[in-house]
C-alpha positions as CSV (number, residue, x, y, z in Angstrom):
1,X,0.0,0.0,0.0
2,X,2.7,2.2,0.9
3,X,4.7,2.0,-2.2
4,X,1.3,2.3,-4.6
5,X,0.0,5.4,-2.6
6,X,3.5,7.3,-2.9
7,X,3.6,6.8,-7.0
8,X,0.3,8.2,-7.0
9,X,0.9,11.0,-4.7
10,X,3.7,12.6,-6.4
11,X,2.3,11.7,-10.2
12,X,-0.6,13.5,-9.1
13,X,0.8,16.3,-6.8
14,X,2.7,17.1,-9.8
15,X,-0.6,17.4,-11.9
16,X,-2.0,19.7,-9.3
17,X,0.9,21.8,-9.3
18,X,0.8,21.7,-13.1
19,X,-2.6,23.0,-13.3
20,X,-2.1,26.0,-11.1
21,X,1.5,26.9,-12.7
22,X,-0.4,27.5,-15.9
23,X,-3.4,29.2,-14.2
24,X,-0.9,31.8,-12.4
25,X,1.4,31.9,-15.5
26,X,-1.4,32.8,-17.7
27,X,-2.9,35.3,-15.7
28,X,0.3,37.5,-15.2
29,X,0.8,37.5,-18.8
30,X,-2.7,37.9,-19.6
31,X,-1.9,41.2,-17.1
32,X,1.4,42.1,-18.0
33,X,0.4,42.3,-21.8
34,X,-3.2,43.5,-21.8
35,X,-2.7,46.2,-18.3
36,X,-6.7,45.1,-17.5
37,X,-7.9,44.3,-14.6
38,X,-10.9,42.8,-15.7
39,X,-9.1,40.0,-18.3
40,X,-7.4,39.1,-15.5
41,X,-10.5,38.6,-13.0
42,X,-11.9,36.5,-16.4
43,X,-8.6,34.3,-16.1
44,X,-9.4,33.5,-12.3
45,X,-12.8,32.9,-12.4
46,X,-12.2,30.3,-15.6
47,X,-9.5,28.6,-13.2
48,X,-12.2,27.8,-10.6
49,X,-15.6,28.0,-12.1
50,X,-15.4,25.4,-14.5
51,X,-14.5,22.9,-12.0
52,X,-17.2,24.0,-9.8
53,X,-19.6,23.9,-11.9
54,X,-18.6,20.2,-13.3
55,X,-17.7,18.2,-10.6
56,X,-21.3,17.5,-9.5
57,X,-21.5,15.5,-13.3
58,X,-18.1,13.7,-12.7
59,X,-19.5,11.1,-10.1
60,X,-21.2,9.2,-12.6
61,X,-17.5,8.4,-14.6
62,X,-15.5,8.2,-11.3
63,X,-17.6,5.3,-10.1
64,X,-17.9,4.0,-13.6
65,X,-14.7,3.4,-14.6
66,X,-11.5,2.1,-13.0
67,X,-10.0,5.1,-11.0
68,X,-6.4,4.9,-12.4
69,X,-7.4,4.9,-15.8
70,X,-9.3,8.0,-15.2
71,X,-6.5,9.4,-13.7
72,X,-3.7,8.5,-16.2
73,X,-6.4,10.0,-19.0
74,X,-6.7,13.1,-17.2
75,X,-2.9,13.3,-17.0
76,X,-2.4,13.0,-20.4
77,X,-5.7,15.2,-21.4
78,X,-4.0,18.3,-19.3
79,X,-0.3,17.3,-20.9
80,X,-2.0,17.6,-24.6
81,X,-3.8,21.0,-23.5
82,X,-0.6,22.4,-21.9
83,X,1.5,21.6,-25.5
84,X,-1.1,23.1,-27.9
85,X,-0.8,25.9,-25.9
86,X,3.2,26.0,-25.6
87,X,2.9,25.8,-29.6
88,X,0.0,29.0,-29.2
89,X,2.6,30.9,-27.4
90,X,6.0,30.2,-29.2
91,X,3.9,30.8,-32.3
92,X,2.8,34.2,-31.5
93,X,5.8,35.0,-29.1
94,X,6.7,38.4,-30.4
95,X,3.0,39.5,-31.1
96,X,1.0,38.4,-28.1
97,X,-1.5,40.8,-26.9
98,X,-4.8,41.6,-25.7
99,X,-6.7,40.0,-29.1
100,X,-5.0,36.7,-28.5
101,X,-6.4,36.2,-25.1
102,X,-9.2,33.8,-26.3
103,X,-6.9,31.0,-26.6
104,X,-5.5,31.9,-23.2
105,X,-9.3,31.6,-21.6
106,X,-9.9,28.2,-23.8
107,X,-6.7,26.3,-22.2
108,X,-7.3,27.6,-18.8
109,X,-11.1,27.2,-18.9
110,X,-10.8,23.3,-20.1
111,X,-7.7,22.6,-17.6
112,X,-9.9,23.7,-15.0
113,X,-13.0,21.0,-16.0
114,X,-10.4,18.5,-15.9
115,X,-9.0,19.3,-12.8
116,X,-12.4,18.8,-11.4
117,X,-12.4,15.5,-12.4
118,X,-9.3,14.6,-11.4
119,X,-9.4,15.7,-8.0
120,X,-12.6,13.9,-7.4
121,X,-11.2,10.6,-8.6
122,X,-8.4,11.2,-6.9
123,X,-9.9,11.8,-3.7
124,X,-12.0,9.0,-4.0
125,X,-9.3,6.6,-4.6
126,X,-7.4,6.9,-1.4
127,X,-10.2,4.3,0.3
128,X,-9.6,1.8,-2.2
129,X,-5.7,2.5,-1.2
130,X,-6.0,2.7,2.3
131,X,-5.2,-1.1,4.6
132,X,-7.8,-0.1,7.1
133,X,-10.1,3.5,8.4
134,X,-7.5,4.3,10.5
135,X,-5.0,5.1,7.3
136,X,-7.7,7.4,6.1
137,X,-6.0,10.5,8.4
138,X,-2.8,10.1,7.4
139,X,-3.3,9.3,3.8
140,X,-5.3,12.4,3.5
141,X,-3.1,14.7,5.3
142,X,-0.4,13.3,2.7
143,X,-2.5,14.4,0.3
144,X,-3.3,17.8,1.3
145,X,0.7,18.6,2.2
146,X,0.9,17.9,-1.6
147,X,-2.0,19.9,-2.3
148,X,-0.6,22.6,-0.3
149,X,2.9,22.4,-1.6
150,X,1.4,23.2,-5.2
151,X,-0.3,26.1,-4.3
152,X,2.8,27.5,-2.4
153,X,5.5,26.8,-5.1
154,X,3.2,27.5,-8.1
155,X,2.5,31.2,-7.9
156,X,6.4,31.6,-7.2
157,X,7.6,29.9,-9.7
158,X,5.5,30.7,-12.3
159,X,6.6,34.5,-12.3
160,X,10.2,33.1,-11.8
161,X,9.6,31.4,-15.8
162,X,7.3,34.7,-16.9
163,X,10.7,37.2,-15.4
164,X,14.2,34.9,-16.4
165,X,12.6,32.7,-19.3
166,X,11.2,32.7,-22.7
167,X,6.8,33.4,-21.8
168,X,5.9,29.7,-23.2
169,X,8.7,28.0,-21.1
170,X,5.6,27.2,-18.1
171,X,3.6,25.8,-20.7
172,X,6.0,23.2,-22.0
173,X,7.2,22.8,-18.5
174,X,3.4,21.7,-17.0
175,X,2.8,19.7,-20.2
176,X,6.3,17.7,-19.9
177,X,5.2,17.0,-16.3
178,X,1.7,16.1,-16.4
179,X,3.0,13.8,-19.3
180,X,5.3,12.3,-17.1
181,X,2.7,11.7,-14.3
182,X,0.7,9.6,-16.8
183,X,3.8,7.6,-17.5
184,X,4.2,7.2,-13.8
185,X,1.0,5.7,-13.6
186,X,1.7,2.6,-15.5
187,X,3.5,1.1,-12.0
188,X,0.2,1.1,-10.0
189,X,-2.8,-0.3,-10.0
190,X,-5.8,0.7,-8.4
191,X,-9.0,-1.9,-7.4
192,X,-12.5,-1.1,-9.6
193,X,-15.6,-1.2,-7.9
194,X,-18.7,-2.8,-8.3
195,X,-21.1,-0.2,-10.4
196,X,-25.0,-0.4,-11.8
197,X,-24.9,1.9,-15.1
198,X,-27.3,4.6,-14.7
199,X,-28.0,8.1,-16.5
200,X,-25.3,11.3,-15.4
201,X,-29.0,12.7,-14.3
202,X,-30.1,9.4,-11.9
203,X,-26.1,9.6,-11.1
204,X,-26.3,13.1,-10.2
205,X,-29.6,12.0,-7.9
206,X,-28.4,9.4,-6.1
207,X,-25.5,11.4,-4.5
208,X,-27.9,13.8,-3.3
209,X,-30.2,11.7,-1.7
210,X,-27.5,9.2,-0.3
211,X,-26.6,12.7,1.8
212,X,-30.2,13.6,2.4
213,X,-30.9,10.3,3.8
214,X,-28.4,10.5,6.2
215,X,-28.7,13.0,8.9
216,X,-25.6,12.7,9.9
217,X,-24.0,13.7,7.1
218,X,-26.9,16.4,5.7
219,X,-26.1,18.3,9.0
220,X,-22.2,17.5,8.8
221,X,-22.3,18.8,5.0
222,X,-23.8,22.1,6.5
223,X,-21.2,22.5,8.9
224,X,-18.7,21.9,6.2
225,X,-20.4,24.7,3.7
226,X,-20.7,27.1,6.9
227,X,-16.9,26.6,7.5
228,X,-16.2,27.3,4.1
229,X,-18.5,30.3,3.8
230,X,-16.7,32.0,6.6
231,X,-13.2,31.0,5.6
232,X,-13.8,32.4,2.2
233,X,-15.2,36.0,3.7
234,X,-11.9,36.1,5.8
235,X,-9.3,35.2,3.0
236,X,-11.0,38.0,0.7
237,X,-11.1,40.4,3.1
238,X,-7.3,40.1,4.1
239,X,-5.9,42.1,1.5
240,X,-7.5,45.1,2.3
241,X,-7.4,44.8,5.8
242,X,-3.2,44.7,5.0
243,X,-3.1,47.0,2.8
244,X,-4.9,49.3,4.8
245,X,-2.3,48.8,7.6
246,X,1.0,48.4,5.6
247,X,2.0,47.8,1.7
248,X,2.3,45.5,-1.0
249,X,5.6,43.8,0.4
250,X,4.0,43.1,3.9
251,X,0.9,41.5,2.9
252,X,3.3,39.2,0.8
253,X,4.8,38.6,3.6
254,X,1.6,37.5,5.4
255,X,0.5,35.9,2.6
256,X,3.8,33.8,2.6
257,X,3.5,32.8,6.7
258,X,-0.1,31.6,5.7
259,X,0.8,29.3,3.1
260,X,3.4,28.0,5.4
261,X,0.1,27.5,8.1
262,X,-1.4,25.1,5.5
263,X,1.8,23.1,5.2
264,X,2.8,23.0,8.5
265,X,-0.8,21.4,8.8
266,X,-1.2,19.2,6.2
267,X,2.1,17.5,7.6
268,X,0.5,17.5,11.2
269,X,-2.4,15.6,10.1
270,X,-0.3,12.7,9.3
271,X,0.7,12.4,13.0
272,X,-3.0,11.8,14.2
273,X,-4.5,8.8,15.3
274,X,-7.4,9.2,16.9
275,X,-10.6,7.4,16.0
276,X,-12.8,10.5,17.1
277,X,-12.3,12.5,14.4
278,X,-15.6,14.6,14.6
279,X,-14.6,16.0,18.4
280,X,-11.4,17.0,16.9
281,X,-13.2,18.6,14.0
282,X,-15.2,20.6,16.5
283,X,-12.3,21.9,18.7
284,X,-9.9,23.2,16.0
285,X,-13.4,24.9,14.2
286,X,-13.9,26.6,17.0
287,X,-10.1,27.8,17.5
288,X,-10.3,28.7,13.4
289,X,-13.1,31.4,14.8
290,X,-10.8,32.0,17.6
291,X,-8.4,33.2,15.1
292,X,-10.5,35.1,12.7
293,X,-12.0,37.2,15.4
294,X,-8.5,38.0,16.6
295,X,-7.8,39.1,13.5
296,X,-10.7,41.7,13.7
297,X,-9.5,42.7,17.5
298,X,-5.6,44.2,16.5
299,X,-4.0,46.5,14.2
300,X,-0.5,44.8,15.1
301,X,0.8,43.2,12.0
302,X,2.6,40.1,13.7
303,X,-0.8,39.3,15.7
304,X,-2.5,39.4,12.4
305,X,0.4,37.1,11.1
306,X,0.1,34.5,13.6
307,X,-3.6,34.6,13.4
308,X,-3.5,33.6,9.7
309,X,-1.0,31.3,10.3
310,X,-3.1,29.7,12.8
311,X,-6.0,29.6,10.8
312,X,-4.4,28.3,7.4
313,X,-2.7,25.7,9.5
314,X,-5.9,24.6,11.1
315,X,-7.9,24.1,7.3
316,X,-6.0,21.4,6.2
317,X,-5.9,19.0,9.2
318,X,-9.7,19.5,9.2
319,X,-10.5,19.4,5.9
320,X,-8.6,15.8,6.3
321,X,-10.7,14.4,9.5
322,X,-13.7,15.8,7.8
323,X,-12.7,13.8,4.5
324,X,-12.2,10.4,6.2
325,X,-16.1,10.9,7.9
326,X,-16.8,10.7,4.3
327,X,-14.5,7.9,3.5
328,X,-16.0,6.0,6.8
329,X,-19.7,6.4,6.0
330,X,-20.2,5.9,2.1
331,X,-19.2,2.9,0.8
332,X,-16.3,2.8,-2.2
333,X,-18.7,2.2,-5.0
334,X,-20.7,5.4,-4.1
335,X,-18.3,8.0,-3.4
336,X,-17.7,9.8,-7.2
337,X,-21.5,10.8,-6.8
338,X,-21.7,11.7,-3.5
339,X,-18.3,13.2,-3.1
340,X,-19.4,15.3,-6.2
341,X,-22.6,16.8,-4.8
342,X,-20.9,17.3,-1.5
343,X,-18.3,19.4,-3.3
344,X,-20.3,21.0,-5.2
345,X,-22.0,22.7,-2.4
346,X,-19.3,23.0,-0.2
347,X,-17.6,25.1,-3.5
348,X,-20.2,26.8,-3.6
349,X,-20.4,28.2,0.0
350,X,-16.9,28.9,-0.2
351,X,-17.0,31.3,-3.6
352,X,-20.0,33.1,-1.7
353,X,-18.2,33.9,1.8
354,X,-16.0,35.8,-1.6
355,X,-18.5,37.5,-2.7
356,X,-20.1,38.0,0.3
357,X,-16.9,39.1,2.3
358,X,-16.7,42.4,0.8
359,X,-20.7,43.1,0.5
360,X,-21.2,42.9,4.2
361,X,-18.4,45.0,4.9
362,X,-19.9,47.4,2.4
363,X,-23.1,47.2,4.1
364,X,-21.3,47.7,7.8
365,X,-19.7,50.9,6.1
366,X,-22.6,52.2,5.4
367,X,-23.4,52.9,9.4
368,X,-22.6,56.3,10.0
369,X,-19.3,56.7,12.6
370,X,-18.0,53.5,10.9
371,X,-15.1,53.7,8.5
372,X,-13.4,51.4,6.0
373,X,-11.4,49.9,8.4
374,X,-13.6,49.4,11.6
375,X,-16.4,47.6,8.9
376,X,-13.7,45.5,7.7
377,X,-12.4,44.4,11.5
378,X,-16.0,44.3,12.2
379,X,-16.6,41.7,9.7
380,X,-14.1,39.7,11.0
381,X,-15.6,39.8,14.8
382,X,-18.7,38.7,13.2
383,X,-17.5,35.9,11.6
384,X,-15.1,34.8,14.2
385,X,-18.0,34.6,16.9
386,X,-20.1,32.8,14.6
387,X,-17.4,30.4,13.7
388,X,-16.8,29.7,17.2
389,X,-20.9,29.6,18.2
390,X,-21.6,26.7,15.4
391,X,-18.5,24.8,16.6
392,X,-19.9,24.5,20.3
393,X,-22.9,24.3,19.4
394,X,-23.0,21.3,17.3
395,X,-21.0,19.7,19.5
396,X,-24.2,18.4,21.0
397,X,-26.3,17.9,17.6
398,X,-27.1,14.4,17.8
399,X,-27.7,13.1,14.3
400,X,-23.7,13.9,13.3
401,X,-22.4,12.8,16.8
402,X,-23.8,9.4,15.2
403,X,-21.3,9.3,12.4
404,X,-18.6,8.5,15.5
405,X,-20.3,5.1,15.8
406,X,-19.0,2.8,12.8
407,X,-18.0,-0.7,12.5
408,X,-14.3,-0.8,11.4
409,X,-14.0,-3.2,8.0
């Protein structure tokens, strides 16, 4: 087990990163060449959106089909989109601008879709990996330090190839490497599972009311959206809450000890071994509210710091527990569809705590007596006490303190 889950850890930890080098790569050029603000907002939301938007559709085919193959095909899909776009870019390398960025939204927009299903298939897989439940931790947590890893090294090194490199050198680099990952994929094997064909639609319905059957997990997939709602309303919001402390360099500072937070977690959560995941789960979401109301409470930059480092090292070993309650509770052969829908919504609640971030502090500023920065630190009480009043409080909800009872197979 040990040697099949490393292959498919790094071949697809190096898809991941892969993925987001050409997202971050594409957007600073789309930037750098066309100065607008609003073709760049265009080349974030079609690195998220499409994935979103598909994953709920991608259950049917991950419980389908045998997982590595879906993996492999997705490794080679992203390697073939990465090259035709290498040959878009050393094609028009001395005339790209502004009226080429169509090509730019194609590859980004169709890397995104398959990312979505590739990281439910891969997420789905590590049960049929795992000896035994009580690998499911630690498998995850694995799983998430690669995740995490990615997302750290990718922005960097992507305007490392954009500043000292020809611009189509992170293209050919993410397509060489998702390539490799589907040669790398040829030393595992991965078990099917048993499957009764049915429509993407009856697919799509029979995640959904596996989770609505279960009240457990119906109330355990609202903590999870609530959790994301409120991280996403404090990650938008901590930009201008820098900014309207200190300048560009700091926040990259901050910005830099919170993605250290997420791996310093992700490798944590490999060290855990406790069967009762969900009182663990409750704790640390209660000190992630803890953290984002401190946030709120200070002006001093290096309490702000260590509150996002707190909070960004808490996500991760939560999101892991959280993930093997999943892996516990639906069976092998269900979880592409449910593991979609649950996505899906949990997506969902975390791109509206973005949009919502900024409207409530909006709405706060509108107060008289209250300025920009009192709605913003406001905000961040708000959500922060909330965070920390949901955590306690469904502590004592009955239907998920069920999911702690399960019978080991």
């Amino acid at each position: 087990m040990k040697h099949r889950f490393t292959f498919i850890w790094i071949s697809q930890t190096t898809v991941i990163f892969s993925v987001l080098l050409n997202a971050f790569a594409a957007s600073i050029l789309v930037y750098r060449e066309s100065g607008s603000l609003a073709q760049l907002s265009i080349v974030m939301l079609l690195a998220f959106l499409p994935e979103v938007l598909i994953t709920p559709f991608c259950g049917n085919i991950v419980d389908r089909f045998n997982r590595k193959r879906i993996l492999a095909l997705c490794s080679l899909a992203q390697s073939i989109i990465f090259a035709f776009y290498f040959y878009f870019l050393i094609q028009n390398a001395s005339e790209f601008s502004y009226l080429h960025v169509g090509e730019t939204y194609l590859t980004v927009a169709l890397s995104s879709a398959i990312a979505g299903l590739h990281r439910l298939t891969y997420t789905s897989s590590i049960s049929l990996i795992a000896t035994s439940p009580k690998a499911y931790p630690r498998l995850n947590g694995i799983a998430q330090a690669g995740s995490a890893s990615a997302q750290i090294l990718a922005p960097f090194i992507a305007g490392s190839f954009l500043e000292f490199t020809y611009q189509w050198s992170f293209a050919l680099c993410a397509s060489a490497l998702c390539f490799a990952s589907f040669v790398a994929l040829a030393s595992v094997s991965i078990p099917d599972t048993k499957y009764t064909r049915n429509t993407f639609k009856d697919a799509i319905r029979e995640g959904f009311n596996t989770i609505r059957a279960n009240r457990g997990l119906k109330s355990f997939l609202a903590l999870h959206a609530f959790a994301n709602f409120s991280r996403g309303a404090a990650i938008v919001l901590f930009t201008p809450l820098v900014l309207n402390l200190a300048g560009e360099a700091t926040l990259g500072s901050l910005r830099s000890m919170a993605g250290a937070g997420i791996a310093v977690g992700a490798l944590l959560v490999t060290t855990i071994n406790s069967r009762n995941h969900l009182q663990n789960i409750f704790y640390l979401l209660a000190f992630s509210g803890l953290a984002i109301a401190l946030t709120g409470l200070t002006k001093s930059l290096v309490v702000i710091g260590v509150a996002a480092f707190v909070l960004c090292l808490i996500t991760p070993i939560i999101g892991a527990l959280a993930q093997s309650v999943w892996q516990i509770h639906i069976p092998n052969n269900l979880q592409g569809r449910v593991f979609g829908i649950r996505d899906s919504i949990a997506n969902t609640a975390l791109a509206a705590g973005y949009f919502c971030g900024p409207w409530s502090t909006w709405a706060i500023e509108s107060i008289p007596g209250t300025t920009h920065m009192s709605s913003i630190s406001w905000t961040y009480l708000t959500l922060g006490a909330l965070t920390v009043a949901v955590a306690l409080s469904t502590r004592s909800n009955t239907a998920i303190n069920q999911l702690n009872h399960y019978e080991e197979v």
